[in-house]
C-alpha positions as CSV (number, residue, x, y, z in Angstrom):
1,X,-10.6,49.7,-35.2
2,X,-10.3,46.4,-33.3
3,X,-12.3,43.4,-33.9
4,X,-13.1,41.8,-31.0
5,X,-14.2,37.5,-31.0
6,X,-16.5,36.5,-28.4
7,X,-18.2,33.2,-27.9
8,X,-20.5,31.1,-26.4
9,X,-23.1,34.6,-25.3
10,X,-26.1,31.6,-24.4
11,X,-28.8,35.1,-23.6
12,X,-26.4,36.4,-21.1
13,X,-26.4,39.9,-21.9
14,X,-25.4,40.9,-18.2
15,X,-22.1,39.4,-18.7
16,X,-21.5,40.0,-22.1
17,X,-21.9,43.7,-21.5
18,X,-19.3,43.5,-18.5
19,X,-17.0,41.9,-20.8
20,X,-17.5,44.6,-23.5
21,X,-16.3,47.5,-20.6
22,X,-13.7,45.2,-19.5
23,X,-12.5,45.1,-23.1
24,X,-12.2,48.7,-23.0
25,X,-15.5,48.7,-26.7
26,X,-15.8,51.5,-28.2
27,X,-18.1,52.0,-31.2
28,X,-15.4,51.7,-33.7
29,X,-15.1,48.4,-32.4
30,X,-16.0,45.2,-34.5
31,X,-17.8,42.5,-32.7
32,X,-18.3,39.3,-33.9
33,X,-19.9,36.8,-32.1
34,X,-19.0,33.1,-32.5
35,X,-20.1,29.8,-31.5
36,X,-23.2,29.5,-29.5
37,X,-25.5,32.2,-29.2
């Protein structure tokens, strides 16, 4: 399992789900998110 940080989402789910596949997210995944949401 990885845990993957992201930051700064600000309601942008479009992007956020392009940088999830980018990543490679799988469901075993971890995601936190940080900073501003």
């Amino acid at each position: 399992m990885r845990t993957l940080f992201i930051g700064d989402v600000h309601g942008c789910s479009s992007e956020l789900d392009a940088l999830l596949k980018a990543c490679g997210w799988s469901p075993a995944d971890r995601v936190v998110l940080v900073g501003d949401l």
